[in-house]
DOPAZA-167134 format. One record per atom (N, C-alpha, C, CB): residue in one letter; chain; y, x, z; residue number from 1. Coordinates in pm, 1 decimal. Glycine has a CB too. Example, Ala and Ser with C-alpha at 12.3 -4.5 7.8 and 13.67 -1.06 7.14 Angstrom:
<'A' 'A' <-569.0 1319.0 780.0> 1>
<'A' 'A' <-450.0 1230.0 780.0> 1>
<'A' 'A' <-330.0 1320.0 780.0> 1>
<'A' 'A' <-447.3 1130.8 904.6> 1>
<'S' 'A' <-225.0 1285.0 708.0> 2>
<'S' 'A' <-106.0 1367.0 714.0> 2>
<'S' 'A' <3.0 1290.0 787.0> 2>
<'S' 'A' <-59.8 1408.4 572.5> 2>
This chain:
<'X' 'A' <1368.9 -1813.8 8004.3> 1>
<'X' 'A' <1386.9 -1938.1 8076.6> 1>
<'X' 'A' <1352.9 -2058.1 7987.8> 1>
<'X' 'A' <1530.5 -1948.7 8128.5> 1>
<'X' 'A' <1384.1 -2057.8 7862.2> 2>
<'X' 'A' <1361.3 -2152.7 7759.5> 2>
<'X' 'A' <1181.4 -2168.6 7746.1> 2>
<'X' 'A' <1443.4 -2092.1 7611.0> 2>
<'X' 'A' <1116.0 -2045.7 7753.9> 3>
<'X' 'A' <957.0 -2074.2 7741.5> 3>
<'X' 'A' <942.3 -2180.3 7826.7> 3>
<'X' 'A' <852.9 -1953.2 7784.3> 3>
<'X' 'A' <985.8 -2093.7 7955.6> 4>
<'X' 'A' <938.5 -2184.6 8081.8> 4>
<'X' 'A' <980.7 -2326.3 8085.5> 4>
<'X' 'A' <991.2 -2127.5 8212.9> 4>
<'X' 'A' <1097.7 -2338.1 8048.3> 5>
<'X' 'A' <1106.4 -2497.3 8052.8> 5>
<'X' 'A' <1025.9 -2562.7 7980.6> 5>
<'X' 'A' <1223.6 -2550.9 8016.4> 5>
<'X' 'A' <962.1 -2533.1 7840.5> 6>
<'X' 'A' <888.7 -2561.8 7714.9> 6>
<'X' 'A' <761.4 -2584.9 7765.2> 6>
<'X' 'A' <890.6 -2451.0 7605.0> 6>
<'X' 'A' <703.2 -2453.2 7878.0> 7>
<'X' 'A' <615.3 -2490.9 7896.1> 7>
<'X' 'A' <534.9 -2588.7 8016.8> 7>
<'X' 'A' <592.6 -2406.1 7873.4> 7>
<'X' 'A' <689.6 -2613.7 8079.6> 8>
<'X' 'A' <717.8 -2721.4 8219.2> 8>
<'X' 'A' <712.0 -2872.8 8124.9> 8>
<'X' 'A' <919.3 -2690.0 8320.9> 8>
<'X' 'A' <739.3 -2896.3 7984.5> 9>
<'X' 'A' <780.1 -2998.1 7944.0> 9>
<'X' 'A' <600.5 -3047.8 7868.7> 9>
<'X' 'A' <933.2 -2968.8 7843.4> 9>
<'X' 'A' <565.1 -2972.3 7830.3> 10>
<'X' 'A' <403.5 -2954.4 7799.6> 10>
<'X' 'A' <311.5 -2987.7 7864.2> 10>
<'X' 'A' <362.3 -2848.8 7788.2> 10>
<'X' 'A' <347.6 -2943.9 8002.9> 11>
<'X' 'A' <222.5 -2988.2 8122.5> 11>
<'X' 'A' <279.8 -3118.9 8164.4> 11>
<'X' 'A' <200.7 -2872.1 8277.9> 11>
<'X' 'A' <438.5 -3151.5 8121.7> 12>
<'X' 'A' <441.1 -3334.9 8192.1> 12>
<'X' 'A' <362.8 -3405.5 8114.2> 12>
<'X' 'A' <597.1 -3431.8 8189.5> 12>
<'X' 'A' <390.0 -3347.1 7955.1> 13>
<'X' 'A' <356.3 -3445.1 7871.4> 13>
<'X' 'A' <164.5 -3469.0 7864.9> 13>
<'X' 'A' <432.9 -3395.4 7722.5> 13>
<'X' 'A' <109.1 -3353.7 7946.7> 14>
<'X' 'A' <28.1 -3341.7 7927.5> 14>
<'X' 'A' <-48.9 -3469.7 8044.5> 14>
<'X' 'A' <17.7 -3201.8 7919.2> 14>
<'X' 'A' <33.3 -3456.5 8175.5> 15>
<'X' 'A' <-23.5 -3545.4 8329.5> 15>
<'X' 'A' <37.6 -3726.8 8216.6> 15>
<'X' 'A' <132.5 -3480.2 8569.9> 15>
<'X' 'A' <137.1 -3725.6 8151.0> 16>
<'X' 'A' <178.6 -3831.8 8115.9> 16>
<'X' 'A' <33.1 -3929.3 8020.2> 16>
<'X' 'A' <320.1 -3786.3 8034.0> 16>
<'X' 'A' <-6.6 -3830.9 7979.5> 17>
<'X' 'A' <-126.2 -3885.9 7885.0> 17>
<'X' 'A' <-229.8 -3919.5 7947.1> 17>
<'X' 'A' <-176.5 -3798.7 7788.0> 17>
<'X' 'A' <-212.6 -3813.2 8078.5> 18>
<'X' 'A' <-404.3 -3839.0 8120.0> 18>
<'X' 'A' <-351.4 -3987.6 8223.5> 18>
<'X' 'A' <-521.5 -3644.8 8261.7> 18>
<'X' 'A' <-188.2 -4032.9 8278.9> 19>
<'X' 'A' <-176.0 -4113.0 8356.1> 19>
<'X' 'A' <-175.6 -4260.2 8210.4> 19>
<'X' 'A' <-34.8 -4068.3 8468.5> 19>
<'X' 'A' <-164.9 -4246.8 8134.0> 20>
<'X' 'A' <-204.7 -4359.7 7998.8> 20>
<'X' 'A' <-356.0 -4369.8 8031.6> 20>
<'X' 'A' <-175.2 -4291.5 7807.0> 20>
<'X' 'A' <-406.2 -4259.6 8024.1> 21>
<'X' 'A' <-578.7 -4266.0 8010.6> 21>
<'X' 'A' <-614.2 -4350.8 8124.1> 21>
<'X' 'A' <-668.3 -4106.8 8025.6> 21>
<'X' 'A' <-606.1 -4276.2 8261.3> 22>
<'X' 'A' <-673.9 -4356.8 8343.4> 22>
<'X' 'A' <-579.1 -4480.5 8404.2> 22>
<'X' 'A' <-733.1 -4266.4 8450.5> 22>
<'X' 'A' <-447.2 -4544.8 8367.3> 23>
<'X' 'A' <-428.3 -4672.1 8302.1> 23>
<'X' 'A' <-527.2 -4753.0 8239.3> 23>
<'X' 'A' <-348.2 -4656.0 8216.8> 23>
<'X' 'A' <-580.5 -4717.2 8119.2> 24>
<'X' 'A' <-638.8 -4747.1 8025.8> 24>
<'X' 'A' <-770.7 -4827.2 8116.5> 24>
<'X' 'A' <-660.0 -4618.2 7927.9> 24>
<'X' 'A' <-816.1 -4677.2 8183.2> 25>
<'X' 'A' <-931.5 -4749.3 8204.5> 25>
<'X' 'A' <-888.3 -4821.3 8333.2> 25>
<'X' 'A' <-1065.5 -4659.4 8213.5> 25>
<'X' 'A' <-845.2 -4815.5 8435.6> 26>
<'X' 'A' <-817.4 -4954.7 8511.1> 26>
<'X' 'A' <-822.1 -5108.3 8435.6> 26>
<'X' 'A' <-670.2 -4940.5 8566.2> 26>
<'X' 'A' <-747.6 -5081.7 8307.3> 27>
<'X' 'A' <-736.3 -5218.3 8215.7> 27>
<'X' 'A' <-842.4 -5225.8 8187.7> 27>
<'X' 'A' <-654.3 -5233.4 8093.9> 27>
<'X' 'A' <-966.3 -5187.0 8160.9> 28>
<'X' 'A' <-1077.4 -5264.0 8136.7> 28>
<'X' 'A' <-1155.8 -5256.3 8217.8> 28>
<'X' 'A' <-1133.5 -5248.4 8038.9> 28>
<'X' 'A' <-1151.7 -5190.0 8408.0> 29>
<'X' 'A' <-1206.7 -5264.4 8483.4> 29>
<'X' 'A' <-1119.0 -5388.6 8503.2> 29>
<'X' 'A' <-1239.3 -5194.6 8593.4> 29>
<'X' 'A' <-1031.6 -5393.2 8511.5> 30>
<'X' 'A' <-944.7 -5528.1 8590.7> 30>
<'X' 'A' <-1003.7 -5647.5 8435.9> 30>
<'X' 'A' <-686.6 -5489.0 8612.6> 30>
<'X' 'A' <-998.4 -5608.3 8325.8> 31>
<'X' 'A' <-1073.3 -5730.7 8217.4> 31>
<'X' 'A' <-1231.1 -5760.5 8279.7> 31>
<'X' 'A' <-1093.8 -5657.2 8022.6> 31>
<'X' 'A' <-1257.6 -5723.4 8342.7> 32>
<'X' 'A' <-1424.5 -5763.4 8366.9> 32>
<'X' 'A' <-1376.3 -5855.2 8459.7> 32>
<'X' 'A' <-1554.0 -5639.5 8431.1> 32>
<'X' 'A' <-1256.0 -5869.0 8499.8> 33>
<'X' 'A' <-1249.4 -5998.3 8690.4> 33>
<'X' 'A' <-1266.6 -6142.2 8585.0> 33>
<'X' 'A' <-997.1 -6009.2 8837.2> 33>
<'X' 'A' <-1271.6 -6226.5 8652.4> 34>
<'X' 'A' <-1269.7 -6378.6 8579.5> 34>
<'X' 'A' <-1128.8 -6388.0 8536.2> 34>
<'X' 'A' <-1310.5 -6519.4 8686.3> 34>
<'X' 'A' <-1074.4 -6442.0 8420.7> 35>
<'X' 'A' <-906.1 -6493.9 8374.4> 35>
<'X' 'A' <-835.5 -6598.9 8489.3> 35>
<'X' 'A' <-911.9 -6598.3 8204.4> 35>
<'X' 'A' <-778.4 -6511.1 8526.3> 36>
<'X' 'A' <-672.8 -6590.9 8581.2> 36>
<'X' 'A' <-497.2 -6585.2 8557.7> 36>
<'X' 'A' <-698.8 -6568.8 8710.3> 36>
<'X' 'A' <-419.8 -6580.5 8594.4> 37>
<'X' 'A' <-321.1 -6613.5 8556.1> 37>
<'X' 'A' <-235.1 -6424.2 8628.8> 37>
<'X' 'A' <-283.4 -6795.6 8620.4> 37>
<'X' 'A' <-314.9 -6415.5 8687.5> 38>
<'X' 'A' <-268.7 -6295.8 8760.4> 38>
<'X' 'A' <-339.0 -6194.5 8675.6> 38>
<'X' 'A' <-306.6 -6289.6 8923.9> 38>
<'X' 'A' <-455.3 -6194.7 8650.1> 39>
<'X' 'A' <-531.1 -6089.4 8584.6> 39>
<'X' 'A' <-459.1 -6072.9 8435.9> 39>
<'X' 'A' <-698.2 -6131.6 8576.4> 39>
<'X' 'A' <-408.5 -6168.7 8376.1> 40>
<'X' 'A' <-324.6 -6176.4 8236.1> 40>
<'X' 'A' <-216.1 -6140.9 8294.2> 40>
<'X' 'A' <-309.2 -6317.0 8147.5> 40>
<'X' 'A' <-168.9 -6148.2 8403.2> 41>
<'X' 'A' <-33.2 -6097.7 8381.8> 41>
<'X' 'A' <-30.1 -5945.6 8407.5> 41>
<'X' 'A' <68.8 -6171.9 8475.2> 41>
<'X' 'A' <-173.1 -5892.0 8473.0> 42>
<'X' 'A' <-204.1 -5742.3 8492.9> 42>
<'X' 'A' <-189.7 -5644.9 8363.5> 42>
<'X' 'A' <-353.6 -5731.7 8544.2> 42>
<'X' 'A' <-258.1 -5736.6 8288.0> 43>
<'X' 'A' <-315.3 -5703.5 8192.8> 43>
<'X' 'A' <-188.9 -5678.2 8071.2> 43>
<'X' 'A' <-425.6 -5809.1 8171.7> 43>
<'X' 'A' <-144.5 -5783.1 8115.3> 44>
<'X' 'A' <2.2 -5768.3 7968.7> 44>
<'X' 'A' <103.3 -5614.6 8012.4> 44>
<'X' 'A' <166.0 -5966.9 7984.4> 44>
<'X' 'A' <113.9 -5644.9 8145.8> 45>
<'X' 'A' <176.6 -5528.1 8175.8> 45>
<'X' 'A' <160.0 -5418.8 8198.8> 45>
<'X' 'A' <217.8 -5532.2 8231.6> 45>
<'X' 'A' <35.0 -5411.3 8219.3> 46>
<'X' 'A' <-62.5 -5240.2 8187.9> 46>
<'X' 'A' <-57.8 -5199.3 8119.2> 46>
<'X' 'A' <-181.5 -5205.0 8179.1> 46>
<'X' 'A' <-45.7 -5353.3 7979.4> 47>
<'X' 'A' <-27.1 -5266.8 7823.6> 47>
<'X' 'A' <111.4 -5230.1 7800.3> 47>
<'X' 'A' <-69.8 -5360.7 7681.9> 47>
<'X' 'A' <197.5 -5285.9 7834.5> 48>
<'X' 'A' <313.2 -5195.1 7816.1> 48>
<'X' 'A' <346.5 -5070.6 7837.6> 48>
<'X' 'A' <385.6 -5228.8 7860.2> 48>
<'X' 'A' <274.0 -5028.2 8036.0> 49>
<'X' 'A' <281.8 -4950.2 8083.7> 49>
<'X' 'A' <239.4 -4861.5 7970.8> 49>
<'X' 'A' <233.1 -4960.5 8195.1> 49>
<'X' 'A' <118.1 -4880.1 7938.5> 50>
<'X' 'A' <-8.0 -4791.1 7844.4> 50>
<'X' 'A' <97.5 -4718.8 7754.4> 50>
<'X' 'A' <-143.7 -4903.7 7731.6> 50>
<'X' 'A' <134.3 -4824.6 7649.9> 51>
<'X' 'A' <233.5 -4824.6 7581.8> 51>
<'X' 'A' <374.4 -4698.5 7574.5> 51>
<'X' 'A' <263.6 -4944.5 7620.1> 51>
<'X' 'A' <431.0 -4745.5 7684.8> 52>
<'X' 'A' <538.4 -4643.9 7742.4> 52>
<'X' 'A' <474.0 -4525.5 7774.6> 52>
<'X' 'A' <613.5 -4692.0 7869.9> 52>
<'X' 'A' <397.6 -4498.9 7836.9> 53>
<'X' 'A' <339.1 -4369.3 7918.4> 53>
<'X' 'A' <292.0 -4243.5 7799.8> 53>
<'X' 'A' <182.0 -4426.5 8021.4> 53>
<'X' 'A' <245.1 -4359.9 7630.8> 54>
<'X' 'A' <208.4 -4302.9 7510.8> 54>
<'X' 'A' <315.2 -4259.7 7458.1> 54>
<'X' 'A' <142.4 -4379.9 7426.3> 54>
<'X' 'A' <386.4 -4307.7 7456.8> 55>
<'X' 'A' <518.8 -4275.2 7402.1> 55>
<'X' 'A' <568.8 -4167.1 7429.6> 55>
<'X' 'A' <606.7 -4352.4 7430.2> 55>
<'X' 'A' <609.0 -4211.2 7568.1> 56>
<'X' 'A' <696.2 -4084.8 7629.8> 56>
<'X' 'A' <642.4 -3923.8 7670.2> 56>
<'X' 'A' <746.8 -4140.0 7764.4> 56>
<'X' 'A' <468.2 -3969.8 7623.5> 57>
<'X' 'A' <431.1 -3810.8 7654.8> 57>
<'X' 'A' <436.7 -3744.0 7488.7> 57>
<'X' 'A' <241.0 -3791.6 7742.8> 57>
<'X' 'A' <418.1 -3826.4 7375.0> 58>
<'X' 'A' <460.7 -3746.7 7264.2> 58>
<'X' 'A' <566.4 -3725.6 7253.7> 58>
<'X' 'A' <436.5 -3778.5 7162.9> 58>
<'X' 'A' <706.2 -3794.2 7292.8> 59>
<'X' 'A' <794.8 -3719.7 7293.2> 59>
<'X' 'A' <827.0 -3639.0 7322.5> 59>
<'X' 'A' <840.2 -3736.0 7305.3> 59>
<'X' 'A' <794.8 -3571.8 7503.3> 60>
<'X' 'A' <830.4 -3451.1 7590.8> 60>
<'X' 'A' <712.9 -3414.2 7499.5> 60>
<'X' 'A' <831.2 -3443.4 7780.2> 60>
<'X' 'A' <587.4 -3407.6 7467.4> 61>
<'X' 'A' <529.8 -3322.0 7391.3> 61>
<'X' 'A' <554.7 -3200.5 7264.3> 61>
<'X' 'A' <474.2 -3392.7 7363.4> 61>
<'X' 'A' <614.3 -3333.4 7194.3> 62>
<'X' 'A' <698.8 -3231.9 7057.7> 62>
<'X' 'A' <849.0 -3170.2 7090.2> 62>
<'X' 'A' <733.9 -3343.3 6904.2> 62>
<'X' 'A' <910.8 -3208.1 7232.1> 63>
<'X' 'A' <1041.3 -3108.9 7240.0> 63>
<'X' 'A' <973.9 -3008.2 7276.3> 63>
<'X' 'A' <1168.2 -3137.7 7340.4> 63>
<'X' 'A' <874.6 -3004.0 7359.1> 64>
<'X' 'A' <828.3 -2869.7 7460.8> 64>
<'X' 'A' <770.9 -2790.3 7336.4> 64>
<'X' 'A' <688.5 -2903.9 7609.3> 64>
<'X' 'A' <685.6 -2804.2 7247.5> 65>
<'X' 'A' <637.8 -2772.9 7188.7> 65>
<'X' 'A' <728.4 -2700.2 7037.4> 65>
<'X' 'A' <558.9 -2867.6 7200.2> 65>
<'X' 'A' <841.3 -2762.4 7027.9> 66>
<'X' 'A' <952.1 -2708.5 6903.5> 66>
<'X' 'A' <1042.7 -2630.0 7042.2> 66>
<'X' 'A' <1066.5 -2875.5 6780.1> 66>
<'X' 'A' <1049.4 -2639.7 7190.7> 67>
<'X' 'A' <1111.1 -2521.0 7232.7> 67>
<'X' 'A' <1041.6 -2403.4 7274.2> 67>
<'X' 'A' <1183.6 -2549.2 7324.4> 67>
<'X' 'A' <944.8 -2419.7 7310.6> 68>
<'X' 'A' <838.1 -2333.5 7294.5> 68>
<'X' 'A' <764.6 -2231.2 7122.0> 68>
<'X' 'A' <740.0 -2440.1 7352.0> 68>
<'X' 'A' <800.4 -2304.4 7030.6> 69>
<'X' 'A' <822.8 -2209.4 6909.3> 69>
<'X' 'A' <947.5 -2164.8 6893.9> 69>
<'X' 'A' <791.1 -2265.6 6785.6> 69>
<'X' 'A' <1081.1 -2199.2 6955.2> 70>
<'X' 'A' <1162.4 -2167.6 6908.5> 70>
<'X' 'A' <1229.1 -2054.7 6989.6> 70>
<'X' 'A' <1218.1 -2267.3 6879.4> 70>
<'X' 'A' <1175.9 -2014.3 7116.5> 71>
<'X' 'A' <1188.7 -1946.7 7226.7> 71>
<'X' 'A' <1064.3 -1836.6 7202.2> 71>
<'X' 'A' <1182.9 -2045.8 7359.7> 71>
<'X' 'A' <931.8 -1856.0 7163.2> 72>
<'X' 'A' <870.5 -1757.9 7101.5> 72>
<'X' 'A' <940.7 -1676.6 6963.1> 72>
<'X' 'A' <747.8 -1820.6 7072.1> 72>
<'X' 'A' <996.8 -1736.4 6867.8> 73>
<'X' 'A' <1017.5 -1653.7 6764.1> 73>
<'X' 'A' <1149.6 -1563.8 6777.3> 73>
<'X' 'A' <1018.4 -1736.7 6645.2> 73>
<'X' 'A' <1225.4 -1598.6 6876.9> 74>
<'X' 'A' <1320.8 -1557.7 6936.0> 74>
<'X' 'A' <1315.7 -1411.5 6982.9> 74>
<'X' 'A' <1338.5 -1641.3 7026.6> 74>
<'X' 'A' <1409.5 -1250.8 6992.4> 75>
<'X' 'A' <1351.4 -1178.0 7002.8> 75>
<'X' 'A' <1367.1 -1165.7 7159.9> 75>
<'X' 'A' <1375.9 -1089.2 6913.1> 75>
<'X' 'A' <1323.2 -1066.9 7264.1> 76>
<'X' 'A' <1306.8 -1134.9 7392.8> 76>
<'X' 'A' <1409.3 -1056.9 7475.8> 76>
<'X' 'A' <1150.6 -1130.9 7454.2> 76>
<'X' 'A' <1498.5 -982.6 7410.5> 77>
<'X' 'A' <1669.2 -935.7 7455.7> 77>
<'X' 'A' <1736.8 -1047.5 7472.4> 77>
<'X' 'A' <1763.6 -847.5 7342.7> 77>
<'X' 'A' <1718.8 -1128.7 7358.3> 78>
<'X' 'A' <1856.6 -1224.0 7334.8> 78>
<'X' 'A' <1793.8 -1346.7 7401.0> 78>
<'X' 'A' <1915.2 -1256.2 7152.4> 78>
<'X' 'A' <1764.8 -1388.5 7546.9> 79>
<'X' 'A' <1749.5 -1520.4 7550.6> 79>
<'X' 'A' <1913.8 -1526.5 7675.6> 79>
<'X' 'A' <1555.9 -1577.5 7611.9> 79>
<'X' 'A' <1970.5 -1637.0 7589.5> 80>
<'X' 'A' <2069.2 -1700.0 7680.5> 80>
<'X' 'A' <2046.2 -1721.6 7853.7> 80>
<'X' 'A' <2085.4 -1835.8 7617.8> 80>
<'X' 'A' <2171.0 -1635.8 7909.0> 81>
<'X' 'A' <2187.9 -1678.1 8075.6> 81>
<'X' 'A' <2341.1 -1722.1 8066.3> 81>
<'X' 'A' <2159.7 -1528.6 8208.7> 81>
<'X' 'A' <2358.6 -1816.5 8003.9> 82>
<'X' 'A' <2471.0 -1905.3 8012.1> 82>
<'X' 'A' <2479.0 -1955.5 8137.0> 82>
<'X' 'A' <2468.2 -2010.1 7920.4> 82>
């Protein structure tokens, strides 16, 4: 059960990155419009979004990834049904 969650936490982190990516590129179609006051405010907050979305997929990345080694080295009698 522990793989599986590891490897449920892997594929978020994985949609989390590609939803940064094509973020990303929205932000530099929406930079080609003329500056306006709306397009800067798109823009500031895309990058945060960007920002957050980077973040939070390396994080679920490296838990899935240290429970996923730690559930592999594990022998496959002993996994907890607590």
């Amino acid at each position: 059960m522990n793989k599986f969650i590891a490897v449920l936490q892997i594929i978020a982190a994985i949609l989390l990155a590609a939803l940064a990516l094509a973020t990303v590129v929205n932000l530099v179609l929406i930079s080609t419009r003329p500056e306006t006051i709306s397009v800067v405010n798109a823009m500031v907050g895309q990058g945060v979004v960007i920002v957050c979305l980077a973040a939070a997929s390396k994080i679920i990345f490296r838990r899935g990834l240290e429970k996923y080694r730690q559930a592999s080295s594990t022998p496959a009698g002993s996994d907890d049904q607590a």
